[in-house]
VEXDREN-2710 file (C-alpha; in Angstrom, 1 decimal):
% VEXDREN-2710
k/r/px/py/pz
1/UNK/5.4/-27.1/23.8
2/UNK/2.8/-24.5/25.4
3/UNK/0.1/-23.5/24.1
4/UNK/-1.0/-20.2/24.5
5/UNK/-4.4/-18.8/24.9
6/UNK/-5.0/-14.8/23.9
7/UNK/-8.3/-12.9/25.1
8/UNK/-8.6/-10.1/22.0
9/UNK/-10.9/-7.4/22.9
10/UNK/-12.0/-4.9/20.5
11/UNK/-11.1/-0.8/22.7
12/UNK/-14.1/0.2/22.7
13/UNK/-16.1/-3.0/23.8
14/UNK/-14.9/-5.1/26.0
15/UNK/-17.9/-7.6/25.5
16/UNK/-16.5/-7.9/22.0
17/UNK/-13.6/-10.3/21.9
18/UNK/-12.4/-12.9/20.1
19/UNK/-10.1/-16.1/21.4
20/UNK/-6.7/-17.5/19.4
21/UNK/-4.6/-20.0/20.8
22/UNK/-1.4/-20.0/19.2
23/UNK/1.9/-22.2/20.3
24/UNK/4.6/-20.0/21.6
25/UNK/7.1/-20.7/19.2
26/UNK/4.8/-19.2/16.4
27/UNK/5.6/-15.5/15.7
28/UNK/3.6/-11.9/15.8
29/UNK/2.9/-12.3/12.3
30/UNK/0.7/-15.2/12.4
31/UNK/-1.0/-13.8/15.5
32/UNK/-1.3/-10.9/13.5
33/UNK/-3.1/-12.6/10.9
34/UNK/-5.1/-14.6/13.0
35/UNK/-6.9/-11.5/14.7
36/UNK/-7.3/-10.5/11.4
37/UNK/-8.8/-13.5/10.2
38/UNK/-11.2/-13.6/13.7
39/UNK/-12.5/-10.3/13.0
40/UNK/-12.7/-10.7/9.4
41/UNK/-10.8/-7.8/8.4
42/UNK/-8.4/-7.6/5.6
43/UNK/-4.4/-7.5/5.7
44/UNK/-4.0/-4.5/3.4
45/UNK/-3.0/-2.2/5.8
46/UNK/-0.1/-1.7/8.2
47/UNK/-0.1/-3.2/11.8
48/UNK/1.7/-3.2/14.7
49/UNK/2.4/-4.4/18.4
50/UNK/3.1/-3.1/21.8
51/UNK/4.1/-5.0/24.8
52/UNK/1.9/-3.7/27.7
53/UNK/1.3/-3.7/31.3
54/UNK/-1.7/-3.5/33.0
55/UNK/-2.8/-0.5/32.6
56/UNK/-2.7/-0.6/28.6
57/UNK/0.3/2.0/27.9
58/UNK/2.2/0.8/25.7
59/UNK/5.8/-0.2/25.3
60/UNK/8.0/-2.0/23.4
61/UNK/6.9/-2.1/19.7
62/UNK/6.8/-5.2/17.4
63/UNK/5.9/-4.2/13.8
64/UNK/4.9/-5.8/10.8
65/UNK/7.6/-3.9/9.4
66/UNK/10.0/-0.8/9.1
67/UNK/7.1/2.0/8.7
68/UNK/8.0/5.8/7.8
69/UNK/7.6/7.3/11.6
70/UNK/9.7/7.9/14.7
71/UNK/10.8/5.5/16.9
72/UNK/12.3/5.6/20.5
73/UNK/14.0/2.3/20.2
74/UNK/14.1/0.6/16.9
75/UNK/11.3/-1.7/17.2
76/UNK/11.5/-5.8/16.4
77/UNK/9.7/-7.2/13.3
78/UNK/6.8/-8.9/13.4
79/UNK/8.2/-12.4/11.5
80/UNK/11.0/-12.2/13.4
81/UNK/9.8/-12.4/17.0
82/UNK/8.5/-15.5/19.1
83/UNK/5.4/-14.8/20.5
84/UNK/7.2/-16.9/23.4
85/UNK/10.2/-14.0/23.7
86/UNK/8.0/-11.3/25.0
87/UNK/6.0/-12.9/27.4
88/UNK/7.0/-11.3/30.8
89/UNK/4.0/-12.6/33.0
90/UNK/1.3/-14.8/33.1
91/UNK/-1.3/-12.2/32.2
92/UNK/1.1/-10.5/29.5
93/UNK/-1.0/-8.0/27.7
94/UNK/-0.3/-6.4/24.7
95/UNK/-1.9/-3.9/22.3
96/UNK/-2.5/-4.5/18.4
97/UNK/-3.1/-1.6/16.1
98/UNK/-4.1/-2.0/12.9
99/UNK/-4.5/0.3/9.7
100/UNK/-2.6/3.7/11.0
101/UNK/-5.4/6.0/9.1
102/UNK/-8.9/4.4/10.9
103/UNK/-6.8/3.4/14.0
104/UNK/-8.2/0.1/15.0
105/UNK/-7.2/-1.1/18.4
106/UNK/-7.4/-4.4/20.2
107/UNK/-6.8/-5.4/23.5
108/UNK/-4.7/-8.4/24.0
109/UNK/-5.1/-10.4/27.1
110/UNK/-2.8/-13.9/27.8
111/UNK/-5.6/-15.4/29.5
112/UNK/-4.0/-19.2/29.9
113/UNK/-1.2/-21.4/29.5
114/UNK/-1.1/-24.9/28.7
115/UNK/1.2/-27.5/27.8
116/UNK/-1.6/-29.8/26.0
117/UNK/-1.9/-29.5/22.3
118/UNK/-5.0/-30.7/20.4
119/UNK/-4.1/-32.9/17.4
120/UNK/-7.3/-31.3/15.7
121/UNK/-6.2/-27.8/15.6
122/UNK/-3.9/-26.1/13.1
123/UNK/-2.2/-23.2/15.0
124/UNK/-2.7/-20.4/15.8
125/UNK/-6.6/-21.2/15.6
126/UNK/-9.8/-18.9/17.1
127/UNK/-11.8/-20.8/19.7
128/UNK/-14.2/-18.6/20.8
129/UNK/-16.2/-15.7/19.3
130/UNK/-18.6/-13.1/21.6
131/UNK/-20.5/-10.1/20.3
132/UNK/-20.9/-8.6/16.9
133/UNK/-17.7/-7.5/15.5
134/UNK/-17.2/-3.7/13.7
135/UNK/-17.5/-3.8/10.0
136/UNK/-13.6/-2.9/8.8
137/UNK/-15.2/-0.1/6.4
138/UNK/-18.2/0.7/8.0
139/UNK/-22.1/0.2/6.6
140/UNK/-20.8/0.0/2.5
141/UNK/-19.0/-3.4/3.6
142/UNK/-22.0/-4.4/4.8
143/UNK/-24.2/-3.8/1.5
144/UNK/-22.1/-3.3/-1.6
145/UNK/-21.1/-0.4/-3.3
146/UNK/-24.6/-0.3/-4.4
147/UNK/-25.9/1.3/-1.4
148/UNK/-23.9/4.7/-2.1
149/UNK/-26.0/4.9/-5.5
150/UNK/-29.3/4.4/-3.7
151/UNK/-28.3/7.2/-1.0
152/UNK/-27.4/9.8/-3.8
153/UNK/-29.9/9.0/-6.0
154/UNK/-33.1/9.3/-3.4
155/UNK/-33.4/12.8/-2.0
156/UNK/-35.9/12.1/0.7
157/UNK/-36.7/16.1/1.2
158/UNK/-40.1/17.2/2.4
159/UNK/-42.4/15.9/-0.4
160/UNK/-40.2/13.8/-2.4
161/UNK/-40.9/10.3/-3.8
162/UNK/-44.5/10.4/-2.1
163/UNK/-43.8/11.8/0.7
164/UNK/-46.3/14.1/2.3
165/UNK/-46.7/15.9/5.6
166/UNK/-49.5/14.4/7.8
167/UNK/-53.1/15.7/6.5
168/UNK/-52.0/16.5/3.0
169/UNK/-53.6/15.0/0.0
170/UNK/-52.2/14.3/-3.7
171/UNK/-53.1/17.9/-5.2
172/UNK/-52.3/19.3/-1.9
173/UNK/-55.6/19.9/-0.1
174/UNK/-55.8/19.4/3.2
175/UNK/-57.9/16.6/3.3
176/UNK/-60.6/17.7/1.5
177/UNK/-62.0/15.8/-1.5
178/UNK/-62.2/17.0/-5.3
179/UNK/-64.4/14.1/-6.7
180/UNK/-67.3/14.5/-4.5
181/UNK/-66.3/11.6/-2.1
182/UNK/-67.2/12.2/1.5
183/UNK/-63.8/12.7/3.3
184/UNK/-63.4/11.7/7.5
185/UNK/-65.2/14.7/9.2
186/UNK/-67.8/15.2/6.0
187/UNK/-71.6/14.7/7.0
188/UNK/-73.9/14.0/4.0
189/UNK/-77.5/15.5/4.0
190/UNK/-78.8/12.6/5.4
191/UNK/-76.8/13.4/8.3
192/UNK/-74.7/9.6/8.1
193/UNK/-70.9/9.4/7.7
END
């Protein structure tokens, strides 16, 4: 049984990627869900292949499923398809898009062939991670939905919360002192700082 070993590069940074093995007889849908899973996105949204060349047009569509869009050729299903069946060459490439509406695309390279299969290993499995992956919704994944209350509830505007331009004091001097305290600059009689 070979064993096949997929490079998956996020578009816009190659030095982000993530490796899956995966055996050929599994199907697009658990390689779907395994770049998922290595990028630690969610599988709400809607997904699909292309077979590719390379030069990264695309070709040949293999979706999760029948969406609402046109089609040149009826494309295959996900579930349905051996990862093994499309396979033209020994650096077949491919591109994944995931969730239509923030159009996430990865790069998928074939990057190695083997007919060895590691008894430790449940397939499809990631074996290599480099670089920071993109959070799927952007900074609010990172910190909760809390952090949209603190943005709208803090207007940092000029003078807000404490916030003073350089030289300004409480009352709104600049920089001289009310109390009778000698301020930087101030001499007293005796002529001493």
């Amino acid at each position: 049984m070979a064993i096949l070993k997929f490079r998956i590069y996020l578009e816009e940074d190659d030095a982000v990627y993530r490796d899956v093995v995966i055996k050929h007889t599994q199907t697009f849908e658990d390689l779907h869900f395994a770049i998922l899973k290595s990028y630690e996105f969610d599988s709400k949204h809607q997904a699909t292949f292309y077979r590719s060349n390379d030069n990264w047009l695309r070709g040949r569509e293999i979706s999760f499923e029948k969406y609402d869009k046109a089609y040149k050729a009826e494309p295959l299903i996900m579930n349905g398809t051996a990862i093994g069946s499309e396979i033209r060459d020994t650096n077949q490439k491919f591109v994944y898009q995931y969730d239509f509406v923030k159009n996430w695309f990865f790069l998928v390279e074939l990057i190695n062939v083997s007919k060895e299969e590691s008894g430790k290993l449940a397939y499809p499995a990631m074996t290599r991670t480099e670089g920071i992956g993109p959070q799927q919704y952007g900074t609010r994944s990172l910190l909760g939905n809390k952090f949209a209350d603190i943005e709208e509830k803090y207007d940092l505007a000029k003078g807000a919360e404490g916030f003073k331009e350089e030289g300004e004091s409480d009352d709104g001097d600049d920089g001289e002192s009310t109390d009778g305290e000698a301020v930087a600059g101030d001499e007293d009689e005796a002529g001493e700082y």
